[in-house]
N, C-alpha and C positions, 0 to 999 in steps of 0.2 A: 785530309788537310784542306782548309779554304783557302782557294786561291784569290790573290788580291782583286780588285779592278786596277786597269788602266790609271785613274784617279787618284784610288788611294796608296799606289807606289809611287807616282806621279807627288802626290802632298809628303810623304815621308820623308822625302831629300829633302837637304839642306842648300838650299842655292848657293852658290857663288855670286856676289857682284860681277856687274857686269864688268866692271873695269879691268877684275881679274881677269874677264875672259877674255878680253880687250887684248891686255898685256901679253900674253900667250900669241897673238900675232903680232905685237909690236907695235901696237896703236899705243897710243899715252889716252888719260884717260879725257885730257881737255880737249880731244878731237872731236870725244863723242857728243852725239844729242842724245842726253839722257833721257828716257822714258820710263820715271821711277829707277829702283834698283838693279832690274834684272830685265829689261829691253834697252835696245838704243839705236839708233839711226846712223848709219856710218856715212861720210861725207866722201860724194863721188872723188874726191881727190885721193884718195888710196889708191885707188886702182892705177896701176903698172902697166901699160901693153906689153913694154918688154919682160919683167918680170913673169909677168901672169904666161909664155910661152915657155917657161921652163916647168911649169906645175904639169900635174900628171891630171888627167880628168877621166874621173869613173862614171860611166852611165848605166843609171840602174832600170832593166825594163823587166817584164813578166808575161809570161803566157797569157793565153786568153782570161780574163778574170771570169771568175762563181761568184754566185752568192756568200760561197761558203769566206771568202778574203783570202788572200795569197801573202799580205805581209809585206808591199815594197816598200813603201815607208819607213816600217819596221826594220827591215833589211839595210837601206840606205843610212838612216841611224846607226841600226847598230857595227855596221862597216867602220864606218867613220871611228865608233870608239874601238875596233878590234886594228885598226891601220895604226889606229894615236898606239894601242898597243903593243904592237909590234916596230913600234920608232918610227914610223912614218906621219910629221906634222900635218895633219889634216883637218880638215872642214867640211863638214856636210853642208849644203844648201838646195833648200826646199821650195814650194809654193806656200803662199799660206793658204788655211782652209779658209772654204766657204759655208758662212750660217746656213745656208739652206741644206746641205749634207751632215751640217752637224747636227739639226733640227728635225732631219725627216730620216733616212732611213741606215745612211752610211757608216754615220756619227764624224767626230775629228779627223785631223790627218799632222798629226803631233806623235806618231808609232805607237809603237803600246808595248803593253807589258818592261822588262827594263831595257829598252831601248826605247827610249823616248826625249823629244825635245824638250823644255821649260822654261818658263811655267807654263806648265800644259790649258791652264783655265784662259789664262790671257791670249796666248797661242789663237785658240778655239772662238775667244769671245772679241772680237774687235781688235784686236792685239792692238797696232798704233793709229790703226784707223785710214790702211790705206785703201780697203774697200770704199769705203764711205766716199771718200775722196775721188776714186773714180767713178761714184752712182753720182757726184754732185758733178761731176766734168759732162760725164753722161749726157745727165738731165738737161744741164744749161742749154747744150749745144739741141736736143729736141725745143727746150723752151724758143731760144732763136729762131727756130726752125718755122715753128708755127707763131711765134709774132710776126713772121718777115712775109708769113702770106696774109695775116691779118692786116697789114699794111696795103694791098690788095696795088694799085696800079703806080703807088710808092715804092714800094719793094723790088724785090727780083724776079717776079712773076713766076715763082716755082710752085709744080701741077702739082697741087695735096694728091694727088692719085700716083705720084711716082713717089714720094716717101718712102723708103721702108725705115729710115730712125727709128728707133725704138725708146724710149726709158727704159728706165730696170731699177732694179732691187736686190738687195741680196735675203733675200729668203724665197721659198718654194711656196708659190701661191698659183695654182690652176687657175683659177678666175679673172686673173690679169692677162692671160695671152692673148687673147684677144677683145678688142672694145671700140668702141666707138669715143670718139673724144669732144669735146667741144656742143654748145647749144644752141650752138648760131648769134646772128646778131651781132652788134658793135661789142656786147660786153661780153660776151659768151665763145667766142672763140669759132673755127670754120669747121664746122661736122666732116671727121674722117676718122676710116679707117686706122686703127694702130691696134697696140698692145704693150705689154712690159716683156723685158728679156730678165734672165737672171743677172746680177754684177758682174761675173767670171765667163760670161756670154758676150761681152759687151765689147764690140772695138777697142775700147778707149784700154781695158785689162792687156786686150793683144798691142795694143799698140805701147803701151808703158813696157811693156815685157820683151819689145823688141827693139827696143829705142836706146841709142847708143850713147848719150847724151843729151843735156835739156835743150839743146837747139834742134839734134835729133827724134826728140819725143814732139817740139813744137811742128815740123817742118810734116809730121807726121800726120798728127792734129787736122792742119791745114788742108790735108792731101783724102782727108774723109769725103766720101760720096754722101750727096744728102739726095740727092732726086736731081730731075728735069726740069727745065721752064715749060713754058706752053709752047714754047717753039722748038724743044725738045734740044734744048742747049744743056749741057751737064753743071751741075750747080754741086761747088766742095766748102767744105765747110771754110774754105779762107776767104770762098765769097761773101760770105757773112762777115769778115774779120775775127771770127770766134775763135783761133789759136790762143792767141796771147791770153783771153781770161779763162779760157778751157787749161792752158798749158800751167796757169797761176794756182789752178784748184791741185796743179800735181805736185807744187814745188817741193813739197815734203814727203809725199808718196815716193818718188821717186828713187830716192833713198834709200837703201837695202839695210835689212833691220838683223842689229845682233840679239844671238840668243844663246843658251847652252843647250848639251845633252844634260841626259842625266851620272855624268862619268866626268861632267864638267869640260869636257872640251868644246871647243867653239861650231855655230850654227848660224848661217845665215839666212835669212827668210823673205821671199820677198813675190810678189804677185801672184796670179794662180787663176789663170784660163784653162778649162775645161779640157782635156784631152778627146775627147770625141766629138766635140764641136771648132774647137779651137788648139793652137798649137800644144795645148798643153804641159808648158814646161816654166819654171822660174824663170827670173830675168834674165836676159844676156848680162846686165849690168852689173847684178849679185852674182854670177859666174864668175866675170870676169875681177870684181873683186876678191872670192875666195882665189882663184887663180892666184892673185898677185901675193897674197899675205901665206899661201900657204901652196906646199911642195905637192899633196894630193888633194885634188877637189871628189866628191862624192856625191853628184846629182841623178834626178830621176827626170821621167817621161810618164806623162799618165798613160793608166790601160795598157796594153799590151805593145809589142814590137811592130805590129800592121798599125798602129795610131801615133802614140808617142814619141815612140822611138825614131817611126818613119818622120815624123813634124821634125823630132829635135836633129836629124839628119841633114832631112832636104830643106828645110825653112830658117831652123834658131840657128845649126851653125853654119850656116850661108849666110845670114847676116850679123853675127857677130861674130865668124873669122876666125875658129879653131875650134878643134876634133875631140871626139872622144879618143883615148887611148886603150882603151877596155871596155867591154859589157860586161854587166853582171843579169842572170835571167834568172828571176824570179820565179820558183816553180814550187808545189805543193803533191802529196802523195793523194790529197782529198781531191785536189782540181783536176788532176787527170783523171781519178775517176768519178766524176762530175762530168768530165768530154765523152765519160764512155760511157756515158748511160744511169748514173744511176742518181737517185733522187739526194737533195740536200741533207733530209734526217737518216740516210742511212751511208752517209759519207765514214762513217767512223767504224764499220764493220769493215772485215780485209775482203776484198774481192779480186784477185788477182786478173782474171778476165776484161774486168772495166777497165784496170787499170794499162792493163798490156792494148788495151785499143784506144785511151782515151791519151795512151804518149804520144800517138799523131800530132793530134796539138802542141805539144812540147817540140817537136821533133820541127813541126815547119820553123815555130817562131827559133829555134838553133840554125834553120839554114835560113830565117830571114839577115842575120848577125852575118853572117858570111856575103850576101849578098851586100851589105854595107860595107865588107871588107875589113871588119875591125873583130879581134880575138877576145871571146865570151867565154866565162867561166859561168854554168849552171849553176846557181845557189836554192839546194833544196831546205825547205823552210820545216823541220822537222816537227811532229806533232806528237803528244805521248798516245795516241790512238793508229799512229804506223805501224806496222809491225817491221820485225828485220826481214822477211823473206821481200816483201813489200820494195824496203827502202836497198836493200840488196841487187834488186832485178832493176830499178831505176840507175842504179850504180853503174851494172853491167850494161846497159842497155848504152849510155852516155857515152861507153866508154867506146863502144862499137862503133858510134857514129862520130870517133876521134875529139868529144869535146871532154875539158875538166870540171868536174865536177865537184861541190865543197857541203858538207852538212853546215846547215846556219841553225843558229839554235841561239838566236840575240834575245828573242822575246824575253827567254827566261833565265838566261844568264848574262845576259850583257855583253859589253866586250870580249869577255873570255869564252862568251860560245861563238865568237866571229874571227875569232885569229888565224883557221883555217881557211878561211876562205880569203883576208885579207892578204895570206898567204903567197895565196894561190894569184889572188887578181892583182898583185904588186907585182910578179913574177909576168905576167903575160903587159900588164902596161909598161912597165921597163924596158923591156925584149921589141915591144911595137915604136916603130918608127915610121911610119906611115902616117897615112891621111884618110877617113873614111874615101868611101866611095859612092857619088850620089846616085840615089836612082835613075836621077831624070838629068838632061840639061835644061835650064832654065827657058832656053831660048826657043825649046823645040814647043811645037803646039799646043793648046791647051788640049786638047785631044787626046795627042799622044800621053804628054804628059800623065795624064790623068789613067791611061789604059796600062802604061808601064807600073802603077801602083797598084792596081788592082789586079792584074796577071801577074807580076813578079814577089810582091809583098800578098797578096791576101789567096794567092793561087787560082783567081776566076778567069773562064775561059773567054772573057770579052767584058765589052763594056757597053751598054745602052742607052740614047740618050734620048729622054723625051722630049715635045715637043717645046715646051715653056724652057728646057735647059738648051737646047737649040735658039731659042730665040735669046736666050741669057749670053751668049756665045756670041753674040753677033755686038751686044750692048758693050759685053768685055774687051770687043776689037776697037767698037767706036771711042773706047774709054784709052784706050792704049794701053792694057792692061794684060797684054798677051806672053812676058815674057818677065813674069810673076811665079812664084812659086804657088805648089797646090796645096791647101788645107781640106782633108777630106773631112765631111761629117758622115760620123757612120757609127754603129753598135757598134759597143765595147765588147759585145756577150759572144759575139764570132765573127770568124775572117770574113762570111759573105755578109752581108744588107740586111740578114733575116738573123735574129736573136736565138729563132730556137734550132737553128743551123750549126748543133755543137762540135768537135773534135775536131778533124779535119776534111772539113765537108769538100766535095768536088765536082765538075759540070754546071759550075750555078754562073750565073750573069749578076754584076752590078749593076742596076738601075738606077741612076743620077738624074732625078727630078726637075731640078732646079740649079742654077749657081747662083751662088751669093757674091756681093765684091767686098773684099775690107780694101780698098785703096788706101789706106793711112796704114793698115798694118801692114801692106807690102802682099798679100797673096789673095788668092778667091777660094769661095768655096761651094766643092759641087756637093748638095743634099743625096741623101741616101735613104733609103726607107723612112722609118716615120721619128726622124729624131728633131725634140723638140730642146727648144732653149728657154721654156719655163717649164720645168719641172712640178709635180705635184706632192703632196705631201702621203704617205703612203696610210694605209687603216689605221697604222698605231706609229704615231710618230715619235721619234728618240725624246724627242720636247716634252714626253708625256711625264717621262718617267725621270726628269730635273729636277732641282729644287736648290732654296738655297735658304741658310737656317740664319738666326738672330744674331749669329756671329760674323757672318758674310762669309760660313762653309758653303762651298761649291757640292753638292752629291748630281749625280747621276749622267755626269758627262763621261762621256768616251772616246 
């Protein structure tokens, strides 16, 4: 039997208007900004504070990721239509994806197979254009940047040598990270140092996705680091006055965009910073929206429990001001034995061995969930390539170390293969009445800070700081920026700094390079091994194999 694409289960449905999906939360359809038939822009006045405190909030994280895909997406989808299924009013809300993943090696991030958001092409391709939006806020504030020193004893006398600004782009281009700018001279601009970030790299992504409001996203703006004078006085982007037309490129951005499943229940989509660079998580704002309209919300955290989950923890809900009530962990029969050794094309044979060593890894990110203080149900992402002894002993195993565990099988049946687990995580959010519990306090050192995340979340037995993050440390005191949450950058591929450091590696040290500042988005970030924010595009990129025929048919996205 041929199994479909993504795609073309994706084209088969029949959409619903948006308005219908509107109605379903109680929006009339004149509230919306309509974006054709089947997107639309919801207007920050819906959102509730007090409302949105009675909704239940699911957060969905996963084990350490493979190559081979673990399905969170997928999963959070298909939740969402297995909760609507079992009578609990819900909304899922996502990040949106980024072109460069959809173009190089990842593909979309719209789920797959029939759990999936729609229209999946639009989703993937520009949706309302809030990327753009942020690459043009980006830009402006770089363009400022280096007019205000081409201004030379006009200006603010800020050192081209402290810069780090960046532009960006959303697509994956190696050749832009790093360049030289400018040709000198009066028309040619001041020879320095720079490069392009990716869009989802970009402050301006973290700072929209943490902004509580437009005065909130403006004040934010304002509060960016651009560099030093030559008398080594700190220069933020509201010394430029750049907020207010930086904040005017977001006015619509801002906005959290409706969508459907493909089960036609409601989906909301909105920004989408990087998990291993950045906080990785949708907006507070599109939260706090599905919160208000709806009794269960269903969001994710990029990467794993040590990235994600940790950000959307200690960063997203410290500033926007309520808890998950649930985890859901993302887990696969092929990625544990992927942790335990064995190579990507031979994931599909049963190997009981890899598998019984590579559940370490499953095992810490279930005591990371504990350590937040908040009740996780395992969701195993079944494959027709499992076997039952396989899927049996994971069963058993889950059960030993007291957590519940649910078979998810949404890829390929939708809703109706998620009603166990919606089951099961309605039953533990219900029952919870608490509050996570943060790693860190805010206020205690960047130091510490930093070393409680990496000993208690990634299991390393210390933390090392070189000498350029040592001198970043002193910049972070001068800034008053000590008492700021951490955004770590670090591989997705394992708990330590090092990629090929699979299962549950231990005795390893974290080596922190460098700290970066986001002062507008409110935290800093200490660098990790060699993780960059322009990505490359890989030998064969998904771009290759696109296309679109005389009819305006979409092929070969995923």
């Amino acid at each position: 039997m041929q199994v479909k694409s993504d795609l073309e289960i994706a084209q088969s449905v029949r959409l619903k208007h948006v308005n219908e999906i509107a109605s379903k939360l109680g929006i009339p359809a004149d509230a919306l900004e309509h974006y054709g038939k089947y997107k639309a822009k919801l207007p920050l006045s819906l959102i509730d504070r007090e409302r949105s405190k009675k909704a239940k909030l699911i957060l969905v994280t996963a084990m350490t990721p493979t190559p081979a895909g673990e399905g969170k997406t997928t999963t959070s989808i298909g939740l969402c239509e297995g909760l609507n299924k079992i009578g609990k009013k819900t909304t899922v809300v996502l990040r949106e994806p980024s072109l460069g993943p959809v173009f190089g090696m990842k593909g979309g991030a719209a789920g797959g197979g029939y759990s999936q958001v729609v229209p999946m092409e639009d989703i993937n391709l520009h949706f309302t254009g809030d990327f753009a939006a942020v690459e043009k806020s980006n830009n402006l504030l770089a363009a400022l940047v280096d007019n205000d020193i081409q201004k030379g004893q006009e200006g603010l006398h800020i050192d081209p040598r402290t810069v780090e600004w960046k532009r960006v782009m959303d697509m994956n281009d190696r050749a832009l990270r790093n360049m030289i700018t400018g040709l000198g001279g009066k028309t040619g601009g001041m020879i320095r140092e720079t490069g392009f970030n990716i869009t989802a790299a970009s402050e301006i992504m973290a700072i929209l996705c943490l902004a509580t409001d437009l005065e909130d996203l403006k004040r934010r703006i304002g509060n960016i680091y651009v560099g030093d004078t030559y008398d080594g006085k700190a220069v933020f982007a509201r010394d430029l006055n750049a907020q207010g037309s930086m904040a005017l490129l977001l006015k619509d951005a801002i906005k959290p965009n409706l969508v459907q499943t493909l089960e036609g229940n409601p989906a909301i989509i909105h920004g989408g910073p990087f998990g291993n660079i950045a906080q990785g998580a949708n907006s507070i704002l599109a939260t706090r929206m599905g919160m208000s309209l709806s009794d269960y919300v269903v969001t994710e955290a990029g990467f794993g429990s040590d990235l994600g989950a940790e950000k959307f923890i200690n960063i997203v809900c410290g500033y926007g001001d309520y808890s998950p009530h649930a985890i859901v962990l993302v887990a696969t029969i092929r990625a544990m034995k992927f942790h335990g050794g064995v190579k990507k094309e031979d994931l599909r044979k049963p190997n009981m061995a890899a598998l019984e060593k590579g559940f370490a890894n499953l095992e810490k990110h279930i005591e990371n969930t504990k350590i937040f203080g908040l009740p996780a149900v395992v969701s195993l992402n079944k494959f027709i390539s499992d076997t039952d002894e396989e899927v049996n002993w994971v069963m058993k195993r889950c059960a030993e170390m007291g957590v519940t565990i649910a078979l998810s099988e949404g890829w390929e049946k939708g809703g109706a293969g998620m009603t166990d687990l919606a089951e099961k995580i309605a039953y533990e959010a219900e029952k919870f009445k608490g509050k996570f519990w943060p790693v860190y306090d805010w206020k205690a050192s960047v130091e510490e800070k930093i070393e409680k995340i990496c000993v208690k979340i990634y299991g390393a037995k210390g933390v090392e700081f070189l000498p350029k993050a040592r001198l970043n440390l002193k910049k972070i005191e001068r800034l008053g920026l000590t008492e700021v949450p951490i955004c770590m950058a670090k591989t997705q591929s394992s708990f330590s700094d090092d990629p090929r450091k699979l299962g549950r590696p231990k005795d390893f040290t974290i080596t922190v390079r460098e700290i970066e500042v986001a002062a507008g988005a409110g935290f800093i970030i200490p660098i990790t091994g060699d993780i960059l924010r322009m990505p490359g595009l890989p030998n064969e990129p998904a771009a290759l194999g696109m296309d679109i025929d005389k009819e305006g048919r979409i092929s070969g996205l995923s």
